[in-house]
Backbone as CSV, one residue per row, in Angstrom:
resi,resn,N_x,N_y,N_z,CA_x,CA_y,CA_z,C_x,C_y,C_z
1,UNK,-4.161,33.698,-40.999,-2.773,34.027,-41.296,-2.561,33.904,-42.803
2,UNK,-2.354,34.828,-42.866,-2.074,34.661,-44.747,-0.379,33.801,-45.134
3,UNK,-0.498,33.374,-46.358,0.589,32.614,-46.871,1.589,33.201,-46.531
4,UNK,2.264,34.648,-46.645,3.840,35.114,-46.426,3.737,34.771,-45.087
5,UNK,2.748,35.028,-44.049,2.978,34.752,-42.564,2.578,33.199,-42.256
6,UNK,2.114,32.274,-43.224,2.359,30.898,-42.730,3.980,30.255,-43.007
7,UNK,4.327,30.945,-43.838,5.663,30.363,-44.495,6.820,30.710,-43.154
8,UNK,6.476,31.962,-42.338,7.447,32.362,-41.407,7.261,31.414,-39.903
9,UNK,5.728,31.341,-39.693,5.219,30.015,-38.821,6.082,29.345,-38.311
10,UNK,6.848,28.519,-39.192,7.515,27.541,-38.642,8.714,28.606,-37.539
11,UNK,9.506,29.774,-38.235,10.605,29.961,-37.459,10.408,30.746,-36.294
12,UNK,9.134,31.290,-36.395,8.148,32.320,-34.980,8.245,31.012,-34.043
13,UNK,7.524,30.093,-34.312,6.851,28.959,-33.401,8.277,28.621,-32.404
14,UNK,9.112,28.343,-33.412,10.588,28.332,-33.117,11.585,29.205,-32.209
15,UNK,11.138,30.033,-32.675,11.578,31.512,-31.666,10.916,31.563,-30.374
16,UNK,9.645,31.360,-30.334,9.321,31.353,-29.103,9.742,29.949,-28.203
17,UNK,9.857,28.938,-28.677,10.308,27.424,-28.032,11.540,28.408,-27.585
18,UNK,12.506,28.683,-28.376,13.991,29.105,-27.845,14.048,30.128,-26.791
19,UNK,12.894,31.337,-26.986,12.827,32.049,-25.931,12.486,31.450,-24.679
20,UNK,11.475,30.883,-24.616,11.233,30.222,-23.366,11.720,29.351,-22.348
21,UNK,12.437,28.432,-23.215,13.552,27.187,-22.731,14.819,28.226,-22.501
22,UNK,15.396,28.594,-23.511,16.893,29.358,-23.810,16.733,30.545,-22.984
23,UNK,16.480,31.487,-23.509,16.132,32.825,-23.831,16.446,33.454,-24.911
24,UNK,16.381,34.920,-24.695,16.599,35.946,-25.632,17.840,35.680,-26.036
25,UNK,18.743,35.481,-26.006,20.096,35.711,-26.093,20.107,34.701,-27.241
26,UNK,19.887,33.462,-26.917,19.569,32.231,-27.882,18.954,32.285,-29.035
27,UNK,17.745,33.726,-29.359,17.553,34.124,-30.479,18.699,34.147,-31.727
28,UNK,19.374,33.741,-32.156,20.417,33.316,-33.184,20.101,33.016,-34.426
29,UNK,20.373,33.192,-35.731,20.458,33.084,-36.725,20.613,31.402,-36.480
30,UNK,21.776,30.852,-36.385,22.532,29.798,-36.294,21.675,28.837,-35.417
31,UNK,21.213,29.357,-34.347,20.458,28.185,-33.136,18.906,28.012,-33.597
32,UNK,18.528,29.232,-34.314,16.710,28.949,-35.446,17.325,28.127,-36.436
33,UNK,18.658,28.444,-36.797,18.474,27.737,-38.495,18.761,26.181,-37.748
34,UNK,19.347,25.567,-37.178,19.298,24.272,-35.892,18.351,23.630,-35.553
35,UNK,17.466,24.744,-35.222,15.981,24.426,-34.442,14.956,24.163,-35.659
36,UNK,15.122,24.358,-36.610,14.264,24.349,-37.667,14.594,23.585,-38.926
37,UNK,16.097,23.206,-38.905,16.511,22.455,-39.510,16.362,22.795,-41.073
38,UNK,16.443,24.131,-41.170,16.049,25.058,-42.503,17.628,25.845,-42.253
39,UNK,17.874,26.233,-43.749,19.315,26.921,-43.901,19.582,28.770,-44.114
40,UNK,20.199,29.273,-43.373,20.051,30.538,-43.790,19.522,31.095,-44.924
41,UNK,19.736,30.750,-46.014,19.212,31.289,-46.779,17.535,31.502,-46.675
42,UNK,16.884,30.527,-46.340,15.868,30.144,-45.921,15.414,31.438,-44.595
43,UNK,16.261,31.559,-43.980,16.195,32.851,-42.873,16.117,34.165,-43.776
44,UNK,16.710,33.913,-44.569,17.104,35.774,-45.145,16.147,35.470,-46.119
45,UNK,15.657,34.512,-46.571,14.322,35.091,-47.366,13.151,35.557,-46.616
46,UNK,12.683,35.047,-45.513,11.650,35.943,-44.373,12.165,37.184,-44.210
47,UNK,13.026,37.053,-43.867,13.670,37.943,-42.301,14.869,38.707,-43.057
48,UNK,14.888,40.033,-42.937,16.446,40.559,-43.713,17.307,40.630,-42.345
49,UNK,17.687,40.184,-41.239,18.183,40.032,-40.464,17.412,39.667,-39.084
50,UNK,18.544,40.349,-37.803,17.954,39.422,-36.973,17.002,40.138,-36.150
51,UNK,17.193,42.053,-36.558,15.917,42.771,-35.370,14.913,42.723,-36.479
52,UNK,14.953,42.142,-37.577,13.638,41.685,-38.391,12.748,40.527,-38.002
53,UNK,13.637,39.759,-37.582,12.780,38.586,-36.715,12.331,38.977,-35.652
54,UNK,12.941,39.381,-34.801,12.985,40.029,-33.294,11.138,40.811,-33.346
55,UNK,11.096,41.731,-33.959,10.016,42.568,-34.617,8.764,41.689,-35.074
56,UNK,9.206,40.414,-35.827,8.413,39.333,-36.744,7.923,38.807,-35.392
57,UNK,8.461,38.314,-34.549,8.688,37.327,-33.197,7.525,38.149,-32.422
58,UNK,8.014,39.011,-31.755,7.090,39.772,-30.941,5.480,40.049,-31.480
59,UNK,5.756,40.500,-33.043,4.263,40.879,-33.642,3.588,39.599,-33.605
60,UNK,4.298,38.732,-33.926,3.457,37.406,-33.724,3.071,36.604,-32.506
61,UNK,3.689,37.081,-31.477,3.411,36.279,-30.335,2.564,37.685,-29.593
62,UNK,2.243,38.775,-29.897,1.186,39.749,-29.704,-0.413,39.540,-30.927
63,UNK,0.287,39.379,-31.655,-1.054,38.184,-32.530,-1.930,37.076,-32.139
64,UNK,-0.934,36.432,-31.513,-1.981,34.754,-31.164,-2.002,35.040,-29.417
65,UNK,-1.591,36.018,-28.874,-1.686,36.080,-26.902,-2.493,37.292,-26.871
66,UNK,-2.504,38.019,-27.954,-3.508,39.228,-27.352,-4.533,39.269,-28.523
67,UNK,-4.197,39.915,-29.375,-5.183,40.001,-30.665,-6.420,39.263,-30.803
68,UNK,-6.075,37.616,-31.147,-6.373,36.847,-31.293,-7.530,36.133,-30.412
69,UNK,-6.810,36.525,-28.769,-7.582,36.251,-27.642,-9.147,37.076,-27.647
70,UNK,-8.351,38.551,-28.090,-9.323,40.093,-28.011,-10.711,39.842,-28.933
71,UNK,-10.096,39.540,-30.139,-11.244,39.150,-31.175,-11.687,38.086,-30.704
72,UNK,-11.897,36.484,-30.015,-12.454,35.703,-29.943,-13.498,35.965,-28.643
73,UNK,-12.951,36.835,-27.739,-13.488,37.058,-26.838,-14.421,38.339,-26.565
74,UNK,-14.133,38.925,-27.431,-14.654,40.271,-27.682,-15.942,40.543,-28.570
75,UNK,-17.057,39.481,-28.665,-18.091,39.360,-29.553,-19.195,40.254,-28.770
76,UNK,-20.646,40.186,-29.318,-21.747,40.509,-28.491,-22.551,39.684,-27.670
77,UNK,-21.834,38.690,-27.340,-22.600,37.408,-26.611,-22.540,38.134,-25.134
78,UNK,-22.624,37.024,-24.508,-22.796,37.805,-22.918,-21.363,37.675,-22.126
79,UNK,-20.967,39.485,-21.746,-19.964,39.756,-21.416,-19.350,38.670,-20.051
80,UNK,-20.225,38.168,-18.895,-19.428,37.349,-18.033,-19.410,36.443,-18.651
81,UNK,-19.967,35.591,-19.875,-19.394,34.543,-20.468,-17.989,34.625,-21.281
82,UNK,-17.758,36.039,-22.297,-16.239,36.491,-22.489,-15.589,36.452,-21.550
83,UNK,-16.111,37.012,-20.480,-14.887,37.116,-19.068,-14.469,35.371,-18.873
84,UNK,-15.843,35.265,-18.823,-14.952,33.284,-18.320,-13.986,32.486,-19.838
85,UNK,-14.574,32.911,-20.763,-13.430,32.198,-21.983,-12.028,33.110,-22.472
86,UNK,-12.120,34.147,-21.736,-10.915,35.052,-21.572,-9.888,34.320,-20.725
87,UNK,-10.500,34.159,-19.193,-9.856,33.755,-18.469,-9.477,32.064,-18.718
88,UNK,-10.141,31.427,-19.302,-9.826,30.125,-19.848,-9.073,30.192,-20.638
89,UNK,-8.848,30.840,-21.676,-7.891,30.952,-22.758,-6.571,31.646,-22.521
90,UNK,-6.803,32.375,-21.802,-5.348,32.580,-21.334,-4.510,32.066,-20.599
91,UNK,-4.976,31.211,-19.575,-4.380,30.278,-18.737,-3.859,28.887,-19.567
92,UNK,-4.708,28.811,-20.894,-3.601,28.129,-21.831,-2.816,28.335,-22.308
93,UNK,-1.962,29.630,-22.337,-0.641,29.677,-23.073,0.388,29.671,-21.680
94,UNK,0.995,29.061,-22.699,2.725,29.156,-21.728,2.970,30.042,-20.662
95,UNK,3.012,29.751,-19.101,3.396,31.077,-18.251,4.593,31.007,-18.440
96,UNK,5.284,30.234,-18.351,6.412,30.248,-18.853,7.281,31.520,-20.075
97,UNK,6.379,31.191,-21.215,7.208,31.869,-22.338,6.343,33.455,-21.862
98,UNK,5.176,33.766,-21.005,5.117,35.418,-20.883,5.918,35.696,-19.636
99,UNK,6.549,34.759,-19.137,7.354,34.978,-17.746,8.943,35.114,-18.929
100,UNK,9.320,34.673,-19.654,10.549,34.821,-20.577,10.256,36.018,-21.090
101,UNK,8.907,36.497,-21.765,8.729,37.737,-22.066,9.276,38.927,-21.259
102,UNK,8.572,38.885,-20.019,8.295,40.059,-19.168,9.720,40.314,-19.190
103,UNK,10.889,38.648,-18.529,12.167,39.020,-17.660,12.939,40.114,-19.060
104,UNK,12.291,39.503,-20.520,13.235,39.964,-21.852,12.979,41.725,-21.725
105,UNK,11.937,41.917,-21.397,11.319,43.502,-21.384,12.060,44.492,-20.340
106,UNK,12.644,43.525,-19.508,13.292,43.995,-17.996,14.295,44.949,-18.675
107,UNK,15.021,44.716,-19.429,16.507,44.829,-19.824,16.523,45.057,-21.628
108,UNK,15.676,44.909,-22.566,15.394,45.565,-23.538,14.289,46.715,-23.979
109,UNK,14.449,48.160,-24.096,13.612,48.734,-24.184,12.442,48.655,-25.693
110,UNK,13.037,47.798,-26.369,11.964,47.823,-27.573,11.353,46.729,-26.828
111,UNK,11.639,45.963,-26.262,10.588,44.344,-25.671,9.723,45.292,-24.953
112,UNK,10.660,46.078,-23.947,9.505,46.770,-22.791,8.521,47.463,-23.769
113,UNK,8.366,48.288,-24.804,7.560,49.038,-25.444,6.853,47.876,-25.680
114,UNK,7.415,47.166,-26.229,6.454,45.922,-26.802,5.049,45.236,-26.074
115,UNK,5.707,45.273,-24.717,5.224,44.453,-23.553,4.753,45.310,-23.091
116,UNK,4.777,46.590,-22.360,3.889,47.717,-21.932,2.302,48.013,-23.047
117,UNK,2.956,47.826,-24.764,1.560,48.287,-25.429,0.492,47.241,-25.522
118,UNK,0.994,45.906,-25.321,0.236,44.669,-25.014,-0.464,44.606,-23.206
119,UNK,-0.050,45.018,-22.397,-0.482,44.970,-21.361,-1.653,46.228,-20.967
120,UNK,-1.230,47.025,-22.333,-2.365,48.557,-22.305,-4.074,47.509,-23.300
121,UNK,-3.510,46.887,-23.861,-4.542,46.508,-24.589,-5.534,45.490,-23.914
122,UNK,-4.403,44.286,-23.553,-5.567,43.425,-22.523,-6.564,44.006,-21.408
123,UNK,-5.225,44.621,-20.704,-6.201,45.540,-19.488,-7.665,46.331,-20.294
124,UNK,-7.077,46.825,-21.432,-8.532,47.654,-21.968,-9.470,47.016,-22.157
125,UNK,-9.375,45.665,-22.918,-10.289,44.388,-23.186,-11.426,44.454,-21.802
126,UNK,-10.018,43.930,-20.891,-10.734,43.467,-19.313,-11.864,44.496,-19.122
127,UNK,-10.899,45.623,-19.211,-12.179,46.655,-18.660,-13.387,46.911,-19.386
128,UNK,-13.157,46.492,-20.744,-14.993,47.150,-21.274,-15.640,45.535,-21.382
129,UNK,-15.049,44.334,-21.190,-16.000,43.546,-20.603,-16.641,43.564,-19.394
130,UNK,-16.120,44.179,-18.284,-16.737,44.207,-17.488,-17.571,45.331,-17.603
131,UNK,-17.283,46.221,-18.351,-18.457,47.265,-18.333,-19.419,47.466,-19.410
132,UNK,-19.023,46.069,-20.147,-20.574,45.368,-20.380,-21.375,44.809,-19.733
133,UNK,-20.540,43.836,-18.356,-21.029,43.063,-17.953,-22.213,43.856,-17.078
134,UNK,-21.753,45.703,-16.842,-22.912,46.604,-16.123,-22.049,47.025,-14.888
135,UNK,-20.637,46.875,-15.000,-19.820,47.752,-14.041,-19.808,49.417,-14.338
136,UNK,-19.868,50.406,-13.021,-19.354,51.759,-14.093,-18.111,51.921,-14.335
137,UNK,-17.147,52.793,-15.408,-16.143,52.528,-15.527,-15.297,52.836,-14.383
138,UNK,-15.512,53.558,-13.372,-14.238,53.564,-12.794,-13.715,52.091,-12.064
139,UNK,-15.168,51.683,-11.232,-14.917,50.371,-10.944,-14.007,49.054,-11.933
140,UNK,-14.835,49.565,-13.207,-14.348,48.317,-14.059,-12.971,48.685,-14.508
141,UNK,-12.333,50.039,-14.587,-10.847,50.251,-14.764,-10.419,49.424,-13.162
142,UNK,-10.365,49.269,-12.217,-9.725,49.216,-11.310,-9.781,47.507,-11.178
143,UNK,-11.236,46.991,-11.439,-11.373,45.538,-11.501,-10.154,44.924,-12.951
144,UNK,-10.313,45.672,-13.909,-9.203,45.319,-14.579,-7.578,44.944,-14.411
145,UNK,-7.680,46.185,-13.668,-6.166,46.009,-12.892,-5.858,44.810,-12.387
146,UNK,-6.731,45.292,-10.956,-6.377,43.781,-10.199,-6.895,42.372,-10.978
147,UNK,-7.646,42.307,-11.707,-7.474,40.375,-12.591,-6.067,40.623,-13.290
148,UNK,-5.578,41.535,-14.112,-4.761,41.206,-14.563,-3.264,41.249,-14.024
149,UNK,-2.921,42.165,-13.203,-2.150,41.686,-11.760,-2.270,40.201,-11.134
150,UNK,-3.366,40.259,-10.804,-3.617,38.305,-10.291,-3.304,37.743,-11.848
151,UNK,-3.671,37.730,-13.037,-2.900,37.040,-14.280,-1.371,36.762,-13.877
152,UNK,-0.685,38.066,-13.937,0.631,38.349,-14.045,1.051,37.672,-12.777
153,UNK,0.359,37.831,-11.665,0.961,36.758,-10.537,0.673,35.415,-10.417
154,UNK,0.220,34.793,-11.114,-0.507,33.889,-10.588,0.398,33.104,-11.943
155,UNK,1.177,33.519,-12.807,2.325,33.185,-13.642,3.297,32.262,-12.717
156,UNK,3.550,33.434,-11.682,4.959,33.104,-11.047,4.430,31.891,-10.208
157,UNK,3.455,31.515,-9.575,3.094,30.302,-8.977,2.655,29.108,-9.297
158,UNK,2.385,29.122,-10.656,1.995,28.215,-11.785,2.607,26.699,-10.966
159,UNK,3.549,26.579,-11.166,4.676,25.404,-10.955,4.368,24.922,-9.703
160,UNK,3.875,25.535,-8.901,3.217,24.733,-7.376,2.394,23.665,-7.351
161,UNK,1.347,24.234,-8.575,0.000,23.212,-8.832,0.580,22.134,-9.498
162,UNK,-0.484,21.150,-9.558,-0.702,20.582,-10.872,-1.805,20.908,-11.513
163,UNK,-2.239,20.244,-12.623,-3.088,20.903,-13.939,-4.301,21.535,-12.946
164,UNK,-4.781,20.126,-12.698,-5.958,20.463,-12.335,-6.640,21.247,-10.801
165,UNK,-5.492,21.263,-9.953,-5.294,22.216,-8.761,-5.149,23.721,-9.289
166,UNK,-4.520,23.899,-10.159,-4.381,25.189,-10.969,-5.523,25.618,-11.594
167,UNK,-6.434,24.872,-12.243,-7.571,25.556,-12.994,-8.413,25.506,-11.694
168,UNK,-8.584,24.720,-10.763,-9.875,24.606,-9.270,-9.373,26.294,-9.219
169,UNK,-7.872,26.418,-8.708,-7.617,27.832,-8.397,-8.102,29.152,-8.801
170,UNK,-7.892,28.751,-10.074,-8.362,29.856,-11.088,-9.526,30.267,-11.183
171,UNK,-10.788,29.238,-10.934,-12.035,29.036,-10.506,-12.623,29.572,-9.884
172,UNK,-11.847,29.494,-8.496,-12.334,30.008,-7.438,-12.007,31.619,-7.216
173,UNK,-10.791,31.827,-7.901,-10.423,33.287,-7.961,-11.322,34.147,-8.569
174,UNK,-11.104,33.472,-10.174,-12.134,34.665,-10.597,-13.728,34.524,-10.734
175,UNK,-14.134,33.808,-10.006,-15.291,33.404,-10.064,-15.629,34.417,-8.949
176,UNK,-14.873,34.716,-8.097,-15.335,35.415,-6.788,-15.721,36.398,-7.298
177,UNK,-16.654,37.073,-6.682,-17.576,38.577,-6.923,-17.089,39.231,-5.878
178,UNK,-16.995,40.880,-6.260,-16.740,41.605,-5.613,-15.369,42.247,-5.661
């Protein structure tokens, strides 16, 4: 992250705490400058308003949930080993704040663009790992689907488990062949 985007860090990190707990709506000039304990002015030097953050917010939380994931996982080592630190690494971020995402995408069409071109990218990931792993593609388009469907569902049930009932789960899911 370069310096202009560490300096904004603090009020992204921020934005997403508020999205997740709050929501969208809570995105505020007034409730970041609160949460951060930094003064507007301090806002309008990042950000020239608030669909500047909004824009800042999203690019950055598509930075460290997809990008970020894509490049670490996306090397020439051995593709079912990406598949397993894919699936490990994603089950560490917040279901929560991509469950605040999705509901924000429901009802804003720049979130939905947002959230549709991120869900085109992971799925693509999914699929040419597995067709490294020696799937042909049609299979591995369709195996894509369904893990990342089971991702996206397996959000909404999160809260049933505890930690470690949740990762056994996860285990056993995608560990299954076939």
């Amino acid at each position: 992250m370069s310096t202009k985007k560490d300096a904004k860090k603090p009020w992204l990190d921020e934005g997403l705490k508020i999205l997740e707990t709050r929501g969208p709506v809570m995105l505020s000039i007034e409730n970041l400058t609160n949460a951060t304990g930094k003064t507007k002015g301090s806002f309008y030097h990042h950000f020239s308003n608030r669909d500047d953050y909004i824009k800042n917010l999203l690019d950055y939380y598509e930075e460290i949930t997809t990008k970020d994931v894509i490049q670490v996982t996306g090397g020439p080592e051995d593709p079912e080993d990406s598949l397993k630190r894919l699936t490990k690494m994603t089950f560490q971020f917040s279901s929560g704040l991509e469950l605040a995402m999705r509901a924000w995408a429901l009802y804003d069409k720049k979130v939905r663009r947002f959230q549709d071109r991120m869900d085109r990218s992971r799925i693509e990931h999914i699929k040419e790992l597995h067709i490294a792993s020696g799937m042909d593609k049609d299979t591995a388009r369709i195996r894509s689907y369904r893990d990342y469907s089971l991702f996206i569902g397996l959000q909404q049930l999160r809260h049933h488990y505890s930690e470690d009932e949740f990762r056994k789960l996860l285990k056993d899911i995608f560990a299954e062949k076939g």
